[in-house]
C-alpha positions as protocol buffer text, in pm:
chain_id: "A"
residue {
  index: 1
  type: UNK
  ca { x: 0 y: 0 z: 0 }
}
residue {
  index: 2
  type: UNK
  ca { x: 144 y: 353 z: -127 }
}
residue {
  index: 3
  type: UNK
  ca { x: 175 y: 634 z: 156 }
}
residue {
  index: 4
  type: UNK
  ca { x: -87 y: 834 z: -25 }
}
residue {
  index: 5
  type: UNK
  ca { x: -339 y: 516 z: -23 }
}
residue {
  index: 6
  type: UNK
  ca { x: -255 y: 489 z: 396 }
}
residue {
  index: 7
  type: UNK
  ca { x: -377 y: 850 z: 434 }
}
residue {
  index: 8
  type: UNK
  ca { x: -644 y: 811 z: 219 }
}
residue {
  index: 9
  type: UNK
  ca { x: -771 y: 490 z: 464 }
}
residue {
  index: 10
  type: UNK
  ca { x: -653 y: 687 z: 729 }
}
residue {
  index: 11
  type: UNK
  ca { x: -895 y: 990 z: 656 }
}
residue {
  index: 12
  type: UNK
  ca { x: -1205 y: 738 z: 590 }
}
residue {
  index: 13
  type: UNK
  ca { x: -1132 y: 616 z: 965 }
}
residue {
  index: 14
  type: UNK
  ca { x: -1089 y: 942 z: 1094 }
}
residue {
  index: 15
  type: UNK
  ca { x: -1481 y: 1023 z: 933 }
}
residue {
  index: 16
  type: UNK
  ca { x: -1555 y: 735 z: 1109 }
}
residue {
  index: 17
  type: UNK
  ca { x: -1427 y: 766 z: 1417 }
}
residue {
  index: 18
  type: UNK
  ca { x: -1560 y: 1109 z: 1446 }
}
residue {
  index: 19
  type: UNK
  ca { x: -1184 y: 1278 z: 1492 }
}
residue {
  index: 20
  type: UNK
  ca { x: -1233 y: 1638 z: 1399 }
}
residue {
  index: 21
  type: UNK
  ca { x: -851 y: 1756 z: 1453 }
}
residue {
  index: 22
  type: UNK
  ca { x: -722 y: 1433 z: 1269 }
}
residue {
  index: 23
  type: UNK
  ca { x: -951 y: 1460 z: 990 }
}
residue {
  index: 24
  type: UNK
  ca { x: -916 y: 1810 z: 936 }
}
residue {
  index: 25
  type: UNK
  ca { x: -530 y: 1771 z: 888 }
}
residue {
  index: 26
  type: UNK
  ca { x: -502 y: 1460 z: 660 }
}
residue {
  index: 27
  type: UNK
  ca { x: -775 y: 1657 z: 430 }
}
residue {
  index: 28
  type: UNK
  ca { x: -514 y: 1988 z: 448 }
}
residue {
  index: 29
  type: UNK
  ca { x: -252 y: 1676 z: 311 }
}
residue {
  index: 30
  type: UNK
  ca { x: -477 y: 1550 z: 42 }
}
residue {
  index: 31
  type: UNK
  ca { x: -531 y: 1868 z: -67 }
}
residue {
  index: 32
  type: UNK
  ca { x: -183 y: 1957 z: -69 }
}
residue {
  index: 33
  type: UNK
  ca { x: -84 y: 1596 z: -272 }
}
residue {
  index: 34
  type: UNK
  ca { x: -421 y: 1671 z: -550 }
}
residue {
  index: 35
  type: UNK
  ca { x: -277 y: 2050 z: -598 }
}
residue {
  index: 36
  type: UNK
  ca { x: 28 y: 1910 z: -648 }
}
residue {
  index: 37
  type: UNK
  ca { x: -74 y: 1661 z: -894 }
}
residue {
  index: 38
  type: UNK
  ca { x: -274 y: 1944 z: -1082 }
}
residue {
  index: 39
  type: UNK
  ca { x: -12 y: 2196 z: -1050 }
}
residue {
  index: 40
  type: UNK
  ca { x: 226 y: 1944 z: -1258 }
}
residue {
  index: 41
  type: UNK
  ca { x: 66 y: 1710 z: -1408 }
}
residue {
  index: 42
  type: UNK
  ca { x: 179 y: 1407 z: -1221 }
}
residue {
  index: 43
  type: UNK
  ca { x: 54 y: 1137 z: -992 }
}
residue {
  index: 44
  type: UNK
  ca { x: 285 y: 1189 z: -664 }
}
residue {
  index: 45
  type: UNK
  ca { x: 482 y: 891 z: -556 }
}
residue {
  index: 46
  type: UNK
  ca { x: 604 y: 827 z: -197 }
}
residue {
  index: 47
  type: UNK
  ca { x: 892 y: 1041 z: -237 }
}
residue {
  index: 48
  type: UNK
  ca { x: 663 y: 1330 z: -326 }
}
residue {
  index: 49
  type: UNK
  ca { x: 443 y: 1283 z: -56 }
}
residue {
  index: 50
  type: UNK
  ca { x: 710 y: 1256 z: 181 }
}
residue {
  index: 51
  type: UNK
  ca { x: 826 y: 1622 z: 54 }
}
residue {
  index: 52
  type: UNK
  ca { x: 481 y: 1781 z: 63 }
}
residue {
  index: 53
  type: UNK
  ca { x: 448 y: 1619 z: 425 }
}
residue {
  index: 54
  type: UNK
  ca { x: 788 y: 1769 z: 560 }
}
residue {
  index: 55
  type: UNK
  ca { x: 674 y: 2096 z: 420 }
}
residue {
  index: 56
  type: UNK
  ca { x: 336 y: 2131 z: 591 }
}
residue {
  index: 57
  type: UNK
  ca { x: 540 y: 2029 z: 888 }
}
residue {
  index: 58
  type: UNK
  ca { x: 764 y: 2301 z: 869 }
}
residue {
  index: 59
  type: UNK
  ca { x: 531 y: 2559 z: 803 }
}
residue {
  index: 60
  type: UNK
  ca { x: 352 y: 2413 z: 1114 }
}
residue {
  index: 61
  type: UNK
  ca { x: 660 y: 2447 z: 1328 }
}
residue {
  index: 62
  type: UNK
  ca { x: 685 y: 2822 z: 1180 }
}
residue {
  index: 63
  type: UNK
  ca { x: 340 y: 2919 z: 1268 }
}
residue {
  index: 64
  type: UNK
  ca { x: 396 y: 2762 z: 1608 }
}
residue {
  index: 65
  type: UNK
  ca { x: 683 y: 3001 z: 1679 }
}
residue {
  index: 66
  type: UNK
  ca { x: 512 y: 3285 z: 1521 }
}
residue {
  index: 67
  type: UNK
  ca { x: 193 y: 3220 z: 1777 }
}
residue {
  index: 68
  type: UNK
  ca { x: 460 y: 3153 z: 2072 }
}
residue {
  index: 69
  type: UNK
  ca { x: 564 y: 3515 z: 2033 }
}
residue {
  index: 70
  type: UNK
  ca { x: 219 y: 3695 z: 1958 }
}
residue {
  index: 71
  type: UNK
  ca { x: 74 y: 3470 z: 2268 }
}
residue {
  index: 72
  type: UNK
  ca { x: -176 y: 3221 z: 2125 }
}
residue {
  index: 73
  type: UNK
  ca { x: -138 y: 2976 z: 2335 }
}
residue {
  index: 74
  type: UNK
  ca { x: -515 y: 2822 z: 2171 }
}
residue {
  index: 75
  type: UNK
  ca { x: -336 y: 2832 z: 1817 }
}
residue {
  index: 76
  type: UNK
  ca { x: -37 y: 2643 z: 1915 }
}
residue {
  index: 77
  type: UNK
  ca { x: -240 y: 2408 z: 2077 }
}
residue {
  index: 78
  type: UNK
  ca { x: -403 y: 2364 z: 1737 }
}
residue {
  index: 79
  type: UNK
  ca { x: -74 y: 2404 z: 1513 }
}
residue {
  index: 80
  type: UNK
  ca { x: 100 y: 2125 z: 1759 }
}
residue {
  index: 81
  type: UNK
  ca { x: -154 y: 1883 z: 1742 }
}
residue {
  index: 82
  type: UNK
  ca { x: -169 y: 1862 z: 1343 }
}
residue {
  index: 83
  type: UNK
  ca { x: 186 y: 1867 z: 1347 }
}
residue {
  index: 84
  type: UNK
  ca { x: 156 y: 1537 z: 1577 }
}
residue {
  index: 85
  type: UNK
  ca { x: -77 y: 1387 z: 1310 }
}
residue {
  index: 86
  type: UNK
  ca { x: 189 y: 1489 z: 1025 }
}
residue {
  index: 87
  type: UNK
  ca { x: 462 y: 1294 z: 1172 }
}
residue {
  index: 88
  type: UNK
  ca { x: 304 y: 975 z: 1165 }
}
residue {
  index: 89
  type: UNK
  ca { x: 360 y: 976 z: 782 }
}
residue {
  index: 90
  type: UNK
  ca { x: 768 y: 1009 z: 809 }
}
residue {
  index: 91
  type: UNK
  ca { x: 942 y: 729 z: 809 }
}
residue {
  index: 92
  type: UNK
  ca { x: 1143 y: 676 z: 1128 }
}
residue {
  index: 93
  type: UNK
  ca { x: 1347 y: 907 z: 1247 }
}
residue {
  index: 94
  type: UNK
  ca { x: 1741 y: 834 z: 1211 }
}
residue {
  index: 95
  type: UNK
  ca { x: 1995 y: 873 z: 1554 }
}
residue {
  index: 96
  type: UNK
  ca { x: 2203 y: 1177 z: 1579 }
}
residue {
  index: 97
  type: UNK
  ca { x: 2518 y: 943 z: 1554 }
}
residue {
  index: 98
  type: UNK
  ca { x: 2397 y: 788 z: 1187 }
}
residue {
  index: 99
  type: UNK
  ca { x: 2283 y: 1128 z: 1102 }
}
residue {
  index: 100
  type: UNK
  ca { x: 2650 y: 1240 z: 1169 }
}
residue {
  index: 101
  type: UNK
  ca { x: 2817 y: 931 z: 1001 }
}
residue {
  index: 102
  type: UNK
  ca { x: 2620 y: 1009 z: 697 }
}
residue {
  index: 103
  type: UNK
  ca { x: 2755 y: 1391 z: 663 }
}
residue {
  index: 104
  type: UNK
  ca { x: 3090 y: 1227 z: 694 }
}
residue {
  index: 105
  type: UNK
  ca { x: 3037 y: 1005 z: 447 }
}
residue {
  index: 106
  type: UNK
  ca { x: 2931 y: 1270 z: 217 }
}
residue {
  index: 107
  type: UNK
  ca { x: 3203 y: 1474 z: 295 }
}
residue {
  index: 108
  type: UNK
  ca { x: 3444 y: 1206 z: 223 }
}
residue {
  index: 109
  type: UNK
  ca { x: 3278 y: 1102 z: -118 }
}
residue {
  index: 110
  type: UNK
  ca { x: 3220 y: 1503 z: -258 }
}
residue {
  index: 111
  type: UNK
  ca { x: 3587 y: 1576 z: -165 }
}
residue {
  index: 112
  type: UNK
  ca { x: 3450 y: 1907 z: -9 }
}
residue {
  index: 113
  type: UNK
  ca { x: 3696 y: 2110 z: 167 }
}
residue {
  index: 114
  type: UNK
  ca { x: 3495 y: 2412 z: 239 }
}
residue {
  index: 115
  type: UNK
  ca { x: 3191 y: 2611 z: 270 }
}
residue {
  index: 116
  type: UNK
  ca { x: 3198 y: 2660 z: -97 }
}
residue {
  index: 117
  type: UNK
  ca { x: 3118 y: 2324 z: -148 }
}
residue {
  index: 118
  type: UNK
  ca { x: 2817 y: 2280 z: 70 }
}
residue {
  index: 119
  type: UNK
  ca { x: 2590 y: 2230 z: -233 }
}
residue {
  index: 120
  type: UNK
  ca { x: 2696 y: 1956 z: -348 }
}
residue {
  index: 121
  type: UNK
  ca { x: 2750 y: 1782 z: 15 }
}
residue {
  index: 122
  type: UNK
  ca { x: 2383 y: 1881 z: 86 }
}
residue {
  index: 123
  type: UNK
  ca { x: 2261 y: 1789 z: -262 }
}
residue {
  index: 124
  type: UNK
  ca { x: 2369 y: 1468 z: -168 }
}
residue {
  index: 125
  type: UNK
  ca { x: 2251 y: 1414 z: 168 }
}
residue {
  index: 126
  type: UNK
  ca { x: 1928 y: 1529 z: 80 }
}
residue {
  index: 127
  type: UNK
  ca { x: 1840 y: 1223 z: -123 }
}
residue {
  index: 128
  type: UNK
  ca { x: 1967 y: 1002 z: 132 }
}
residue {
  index: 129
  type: UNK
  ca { x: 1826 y: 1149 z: 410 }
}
residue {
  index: 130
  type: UNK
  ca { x: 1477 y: 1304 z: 295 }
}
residue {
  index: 131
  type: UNK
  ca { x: 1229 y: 1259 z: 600 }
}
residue {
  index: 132
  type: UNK
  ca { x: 1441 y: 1049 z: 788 }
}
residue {
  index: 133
  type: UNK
  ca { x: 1616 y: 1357 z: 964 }
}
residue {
  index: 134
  type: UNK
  ca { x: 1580 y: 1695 z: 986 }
}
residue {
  index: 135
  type: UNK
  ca { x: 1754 y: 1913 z: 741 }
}
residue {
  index: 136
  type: UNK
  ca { x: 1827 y: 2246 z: 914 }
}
residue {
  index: 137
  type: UNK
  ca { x: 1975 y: 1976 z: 1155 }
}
residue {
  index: 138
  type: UNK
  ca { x: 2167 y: 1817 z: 898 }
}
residue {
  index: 139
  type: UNK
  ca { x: 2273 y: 2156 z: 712 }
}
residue {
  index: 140
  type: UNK
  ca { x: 2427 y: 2268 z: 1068 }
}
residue {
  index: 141
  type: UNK
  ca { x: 2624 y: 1934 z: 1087 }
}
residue {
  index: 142
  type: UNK
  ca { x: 2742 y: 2007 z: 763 }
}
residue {
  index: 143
  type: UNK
  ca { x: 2865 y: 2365 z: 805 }
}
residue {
  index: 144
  type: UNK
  ca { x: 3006 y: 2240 z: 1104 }
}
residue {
  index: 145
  type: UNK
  ca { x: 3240 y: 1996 z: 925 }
}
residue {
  index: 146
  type: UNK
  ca { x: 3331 y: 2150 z: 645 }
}
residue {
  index: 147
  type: UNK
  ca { x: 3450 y: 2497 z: 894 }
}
residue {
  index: 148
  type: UNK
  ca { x: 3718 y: 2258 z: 1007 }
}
């Protein structure tokens, strides 16, 4: 079963089970995979669902800092529980230490010696590493490395 056929079950059992928040956030991530598909043309593969799923949870995490500092405590209550629901759909998380060996790695195989080559090292990593760890995270570790 594809990642965009689990939500799809997942929102029919959510109708079912009466789960307003739950429902109301896998139908924000259906709508986000169809406008997607209409937007280019495509049908979205795991991958792309994976992308679109790490995006709405960023802009979750933004909105949740925005609503910190303006004092909505009620809409970070909200923004925190869809971003709960969202991270169901990643695949699980890798350790800091294989998140670290993996920068290495990518160090050692790009030949980068400095910042300038941070593209490529990230270009990379990203395909390895897409929603299995946290990319600012990952950017940082890079940075770090190649600053030595």
């Amino acid at each position: 079963m594809t990642l965009k056929d689990q939500i799809s079950e997942d929102m029919k059992s959510a109708m079912r089970a009466k789960e307003v928040l739950r429902l109301g956030t896998i139908r924000l991530l259906m709508a986000a995979i169809k406008q997607r598909e209409v937007d280019e043309r495509i049908v979205v593969d795991d991958a792309g669902v994976l992308a679109i799923v790490e995006k709405l949870i960023k802009q979750r995490k933004d909105s949740i800092s925005q609503f910190e500092k303006a004092g909505r405590d009620d809409l970070v209550a909200i923004e925190a529980g869809e971003m709960a629901i969202l991270v169901t759909y990643l695949p699980e998380q890798l350790a800091d230490a294989e998140v670290e060996a993996a920068v290495a790695a990518a160090v050692a195989a790009t030949n980068a010696t400095g910042p300038q080559d941070m593209g490529k090292v990230i270009g990379v990593l990203k395909a390895q590493l897409a929603g299995k760890a946290d990319m600012g995270k990952v950017s940082g570790l890079v940075k770090a490395a190649l600053s030595k």
